[in-house]
N, C-alpha and C positions, 0 to 999 in steps of 0.2 A: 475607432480605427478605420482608415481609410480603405475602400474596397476597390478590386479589379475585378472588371466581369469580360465573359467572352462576349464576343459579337453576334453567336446564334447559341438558342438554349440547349440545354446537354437534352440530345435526344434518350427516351428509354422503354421505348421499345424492342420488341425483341428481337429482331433483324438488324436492329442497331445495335440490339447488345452483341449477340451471338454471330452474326452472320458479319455484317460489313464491318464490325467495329467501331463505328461512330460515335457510339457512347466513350467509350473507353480515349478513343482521340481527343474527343470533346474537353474530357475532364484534364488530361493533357495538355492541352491548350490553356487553359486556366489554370493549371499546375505549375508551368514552367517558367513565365514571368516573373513566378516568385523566391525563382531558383538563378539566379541569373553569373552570382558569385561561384568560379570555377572552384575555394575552397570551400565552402560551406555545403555545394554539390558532393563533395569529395567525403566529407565528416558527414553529412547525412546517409552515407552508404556504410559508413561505422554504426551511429546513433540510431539507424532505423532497422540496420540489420541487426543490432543488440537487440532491440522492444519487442523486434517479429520472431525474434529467436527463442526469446523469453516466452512468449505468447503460445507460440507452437510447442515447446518443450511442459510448459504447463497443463495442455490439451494432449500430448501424446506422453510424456510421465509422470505426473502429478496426478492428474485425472484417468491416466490410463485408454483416453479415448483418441486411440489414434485416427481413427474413422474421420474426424474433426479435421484435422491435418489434409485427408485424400481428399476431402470434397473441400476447405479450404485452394488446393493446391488448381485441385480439376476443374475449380471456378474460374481461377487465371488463366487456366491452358484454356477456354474455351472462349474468355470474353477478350484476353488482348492479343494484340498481335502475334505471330508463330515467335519471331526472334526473342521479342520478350519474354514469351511464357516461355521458351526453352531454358533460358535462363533461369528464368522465377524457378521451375522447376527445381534444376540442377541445384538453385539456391536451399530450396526449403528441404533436400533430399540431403544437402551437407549439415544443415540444422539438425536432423534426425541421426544424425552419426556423433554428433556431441550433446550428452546429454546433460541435464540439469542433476549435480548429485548435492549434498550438503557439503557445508563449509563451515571453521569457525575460524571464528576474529577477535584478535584481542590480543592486549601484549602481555596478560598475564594468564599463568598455566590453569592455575586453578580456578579462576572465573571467567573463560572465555565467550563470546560470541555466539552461539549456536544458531547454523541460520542449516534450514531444512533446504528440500527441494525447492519446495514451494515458494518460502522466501526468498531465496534467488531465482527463482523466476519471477516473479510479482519486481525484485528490485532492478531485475535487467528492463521490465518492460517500463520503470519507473525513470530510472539513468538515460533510458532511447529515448524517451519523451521529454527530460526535462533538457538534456544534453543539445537534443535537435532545437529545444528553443532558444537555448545560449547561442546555438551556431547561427541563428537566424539573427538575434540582439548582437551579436561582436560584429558581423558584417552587413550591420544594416538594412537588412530585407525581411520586408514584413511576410507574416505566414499564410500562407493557403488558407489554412482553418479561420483564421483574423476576418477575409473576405464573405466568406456565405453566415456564417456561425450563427449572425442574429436574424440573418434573410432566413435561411434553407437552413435548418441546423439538422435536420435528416443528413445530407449531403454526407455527415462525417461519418457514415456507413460505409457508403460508396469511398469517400478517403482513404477512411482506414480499411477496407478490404484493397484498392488495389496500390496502395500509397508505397508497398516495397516495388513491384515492377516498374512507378513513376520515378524512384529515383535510380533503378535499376537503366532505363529510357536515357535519363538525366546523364549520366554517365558513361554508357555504352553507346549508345546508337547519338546520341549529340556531342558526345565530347569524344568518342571513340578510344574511351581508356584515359584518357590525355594522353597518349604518347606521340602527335601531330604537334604539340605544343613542343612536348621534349624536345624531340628527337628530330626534327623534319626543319629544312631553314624554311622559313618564311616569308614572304616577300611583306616587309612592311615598311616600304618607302611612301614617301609623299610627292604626290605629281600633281602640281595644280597651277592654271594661274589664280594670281591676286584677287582681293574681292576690293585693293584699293589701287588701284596705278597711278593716283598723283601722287601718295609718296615715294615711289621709284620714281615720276620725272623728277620729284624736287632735291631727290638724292643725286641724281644724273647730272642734272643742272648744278648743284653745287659741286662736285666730281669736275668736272669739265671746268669750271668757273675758276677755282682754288685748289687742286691738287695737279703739281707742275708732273709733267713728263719725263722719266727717266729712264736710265736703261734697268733699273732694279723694281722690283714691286712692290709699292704702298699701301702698308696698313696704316687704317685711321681709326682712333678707337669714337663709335659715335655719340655714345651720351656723353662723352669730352666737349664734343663741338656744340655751340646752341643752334646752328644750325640744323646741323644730320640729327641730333637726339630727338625732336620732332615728328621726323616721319620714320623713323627707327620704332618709335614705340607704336606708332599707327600701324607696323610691321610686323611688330610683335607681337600685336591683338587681332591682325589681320582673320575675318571671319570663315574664309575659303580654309589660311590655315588653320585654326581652329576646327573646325569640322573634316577635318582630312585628319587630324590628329584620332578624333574620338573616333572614324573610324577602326582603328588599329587598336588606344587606349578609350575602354569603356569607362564614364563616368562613376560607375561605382564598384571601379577597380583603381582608377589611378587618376594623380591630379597631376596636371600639366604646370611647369611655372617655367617663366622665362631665365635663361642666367646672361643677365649685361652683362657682366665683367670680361664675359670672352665673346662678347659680341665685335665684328670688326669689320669695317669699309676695305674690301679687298680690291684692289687698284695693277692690272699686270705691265708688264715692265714694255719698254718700246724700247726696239733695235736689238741690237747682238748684245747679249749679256758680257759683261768684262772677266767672266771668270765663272763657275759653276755652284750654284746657291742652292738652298735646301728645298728650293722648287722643282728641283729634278725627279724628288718623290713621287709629283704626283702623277708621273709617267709610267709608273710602275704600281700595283696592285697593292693597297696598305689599307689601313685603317687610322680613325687622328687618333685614337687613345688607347690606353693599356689597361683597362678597365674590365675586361667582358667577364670575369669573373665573378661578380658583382651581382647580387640574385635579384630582382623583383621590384629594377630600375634601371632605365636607360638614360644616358645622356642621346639628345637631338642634337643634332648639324642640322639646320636646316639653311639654303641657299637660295638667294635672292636674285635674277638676274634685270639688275636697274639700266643695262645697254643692250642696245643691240648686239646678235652672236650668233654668228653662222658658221662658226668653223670648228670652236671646243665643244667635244662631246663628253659628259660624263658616262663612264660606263662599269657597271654594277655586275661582276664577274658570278656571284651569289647568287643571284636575284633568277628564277623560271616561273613563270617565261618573262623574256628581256625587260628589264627596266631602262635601257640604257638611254638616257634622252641630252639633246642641243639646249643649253639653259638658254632659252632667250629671253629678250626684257618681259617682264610681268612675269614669267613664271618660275615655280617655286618647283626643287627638289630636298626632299630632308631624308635624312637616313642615320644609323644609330652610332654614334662616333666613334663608339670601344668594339663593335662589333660588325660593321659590315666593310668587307671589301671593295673596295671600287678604285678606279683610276682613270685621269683622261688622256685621249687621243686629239688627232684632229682630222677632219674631214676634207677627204682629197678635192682639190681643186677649189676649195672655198677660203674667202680669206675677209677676216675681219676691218669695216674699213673707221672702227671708233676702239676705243681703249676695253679691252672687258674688262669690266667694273661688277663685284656682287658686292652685297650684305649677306655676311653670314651669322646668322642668329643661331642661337641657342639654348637648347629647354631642356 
């Protein structure tokens, strides 16, 4: 198994343990790489709070030695950080309120299952253990333990005593509950230029070359034309946008794919419109799709500005602080098509002296 190590060795001394915490971050540091999937963080605060619960309920009624439990507890409150250990605390202080009693199992009356204290504590600590490595294997991310195990196999003292405050860490103070995820909008637009601009001129120049001038606006659909399907797909692989994407979508959480079918060479109309078309929407605050309900998948709009443009602004009424930007040639805005609001204006006193022309892609 493949290993990750930190960059400086886990100090252990004991001003590092006790006094600045350094140990304790250390190990942190090398803990959370391997935590990276927001559910498998989430089912480790299940899986790990079963095995600790088990563990402790074992030591305080099975064995009767609760003493095991205060200096278990008083060893976190001293070696991690105050917020953490408040928590550990308050965590291992709810464990001692539910205890381990017996139980049987079985569908039938007269030979049931008899399973003692003891037994359900040994099988809670058994379920958190095996449970936490399923959660590791369904989403792809190898273990903590996997990295030192055949180096340092001591280490897995040090794991497993502060292993419930790191997911406790994992959870609270990194992910802050998730409810920033929930509950909060997010600014997850894309603002970049190109990482290629000769497929925008050779979109431009074909735009200018072959699509006539009318008072209506032309869509051209591009992998139709041999021309535009070309630098369409150099667009669609574009590497700027690509890395602006996995900003927002992490690689092992989601996969990016292009959809052509709704790709489309957007061409604006010249002169006074003969009558009032479904381009009046985009003056007013909307979204392109009716989707947002939809869990743990976005559709992208993303927008390509292949001409020059000094006058239309896109602007992202949602978005703090402002996203609001002028698409000019080379550069790129994407934002979520079932879910964000935006709409455009135009900028006083500026006036476009070439056709605005995007490609709008979509992932």
């Amino acid at each position: 198994m493949s290993s990750t190590k930190s960059e400086t060795p886990v100090p252990f001394d004991a001003a590092s343990i006790f006094v600045s915490k350094n140990c304790y971050k250390a190990v942190a540091a090398e803990f959370h790489p391997f935590h990276k999937h927001d559910v498998n963080v989430a089912l480790h605060l299940l899986t790990t709070g079963l095995g600790v619960w088990g563990a402790l309920q074992l030591a305080a009624t099975v064995f009767n030695v609760p003493e095991a439990v205060y200096v278990y507890a008083g060893l976190i409150a001293l070696t991690a950080p105050l917020g953490t250990a408040a928590l550990h605390t308050a965590f291992v202080y709810a464990c001692l309120q539910v205890p381990a009693v017996g139980m049987s199992i079985g569908t039938s009356l007269e030979s049931p299952l008899e399973l003692s204290p003891m037994h359900v504590c040994l099988l809670a600590i058994a379920l958190g253990y095996g449970l936490q490595d399923l959660s590791h294997y369904l989403f792809a991310e190898k273990t903590y333990m996997g990295s030192y195990i055949g180096a340092k196999p001591w280490m897995l003292v040090v794991h497993s005593i502060w292993l419930m405050p790191l997911v406790i860490d994992s959870v609270v103070f990194m992910r802050f509950l998730f409810l920033p995820k929930l509950f909060v909008s997010r600014n997850r637009n894309i603002n970049v230029d190109v990482a290629n601009p000769k497929a925008c001129d050779e979109l431009r120049q074909w735009i200018n070359q072959t699509v006539p001038s009318t008072k209506e606006t032309t869509h051209v659909w591009p992998h139709k034309q041999e021309a535009t399907s070309g630098p369409t797909l150099a667009l669609e692989n574009d590497a700027a946008i690509m890395a602006n994407f996995r900003k927002i979508f992490a690689t092992h959480h989601f996969d990016i794919r292009p959809v052509q079918g709704m790709n489309e060479i957007y061409v604006t109309a010249v002169g006074a419109k003969t009558s009032m078309s479904s381009d009046a929407v985009f003056y007013t605050p909307h979204t392109d799709g009716p989707f947002w309900f939809l869990p743990c998948a976005s559709m992208y709009r993303v927008l390509v500005g292949v001409t020059p443009n000094k006058m239309v602004r896109t602007q992202f009424n949602l978005q703090h602080e402002s996203q609001n930007q002028v698409l000019d040639m080379y550069h790129v805005i994407g934002f979520d098509y079932n879910r964000e609001l935006h709409f455009i204006d135009h900028i006083p006193g500026q006036e476009n002296k070439e056709r605005r022309s995007l490609l709008k892609l979509h992932f």
